[in-house]
Residue, then its C-alpha position, 0 to 999 in steps of 0.5 A: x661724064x656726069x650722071x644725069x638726075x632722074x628727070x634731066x632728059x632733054x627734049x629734041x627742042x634743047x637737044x638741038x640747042x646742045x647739039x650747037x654749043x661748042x665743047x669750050x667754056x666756061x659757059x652760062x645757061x641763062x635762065x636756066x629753068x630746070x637745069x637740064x641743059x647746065x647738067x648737060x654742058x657739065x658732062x661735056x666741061x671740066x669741073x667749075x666751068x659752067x654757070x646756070x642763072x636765074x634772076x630771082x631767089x625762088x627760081x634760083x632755090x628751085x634749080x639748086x633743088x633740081x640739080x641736087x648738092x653734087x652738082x658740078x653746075x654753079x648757080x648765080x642769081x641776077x638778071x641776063x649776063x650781068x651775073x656773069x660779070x668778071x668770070x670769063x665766060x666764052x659762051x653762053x645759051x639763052x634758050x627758052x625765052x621770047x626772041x623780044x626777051x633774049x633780044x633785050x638781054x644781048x642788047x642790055x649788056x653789050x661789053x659782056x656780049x662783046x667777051x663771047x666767042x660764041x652764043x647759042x640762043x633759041x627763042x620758043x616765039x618772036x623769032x623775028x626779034x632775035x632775026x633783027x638783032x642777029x641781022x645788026x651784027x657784023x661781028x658774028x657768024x651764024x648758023x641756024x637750025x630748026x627743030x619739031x616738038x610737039x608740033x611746035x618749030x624752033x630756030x636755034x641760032x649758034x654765033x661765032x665771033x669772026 
């Protein structure tokens, strides 16, 4: 197991999101913010097998920072799945973002969904954009949860190709 950075404790919000992903990889967190949830995955995969994305270089340096040089996490920069182009990945999460926004990066890139044999995505509002896109789906089964922090309520959703 991966020893955890001072600051790398998730919250009931990304606890349940974790708590949904299945332990195969490789896997993505996209747009993965601070990190904690790729350093998570990493303690539950083998070396090398999960990716964190950030779209711009400021956030990318940023996360390269909070996850420190020894990280197990590989850190691409691009938008959505396209960074994940070519490298196999079996899952991915996408947490953290408006349902509208996460919506828009399945829908972008419909060939790398299409690799996937499982998604996690957790909006933290317009769920109901990310309801609609789930809906549309044929291929995939769905298990939802709901979570409390802060006062706030959060779906999680974890699809599984049939």
């Amino acid at each position: 197991m991966i020893s955890a950075p001072p600051r790398a404790r998730l919250g009931p919000r990304l606890r349940s999101v974790l708590q949904l992903c299945p332990v195969e990889g490789p896997v993505a967190d996209i747009g993965s913010g601070h990190g904690r949830l790729a350093h998570e995955l990493a303690g539950r995969l083998p070396a090398g097998r999960v990716f964190a994305t950030e779209v711009r270089p400021g956030p990318v340096g940023e996360l390269r920072r909070l996850l420190g040089e020894a990280t197990p996490v590989t850190i691409l920069e691009g938008w959505g799945l396209r960074p994940l182009a070519g490298l196999g990945c079996r899952g991915a999460v996408i947490a953290g973002m408006g349902g509208r926004t996460i919506a828009a990066i399945l829908e972008a890139d419909p060939a790398l969904v299409a690799e996937m044999a499982w998604i996690c995505l957790q909006p933290m509002q317009r769920v109901e954009w990310l309801t609609d896109w789930i809906r549309r789906q044929s291929d995939w089964s769905v298990r939802r949860t709901v979570t409390m922090e802060r006062g706030h309520v959060y779906h999680a959703f974890r699809l599984d190709r049939r």
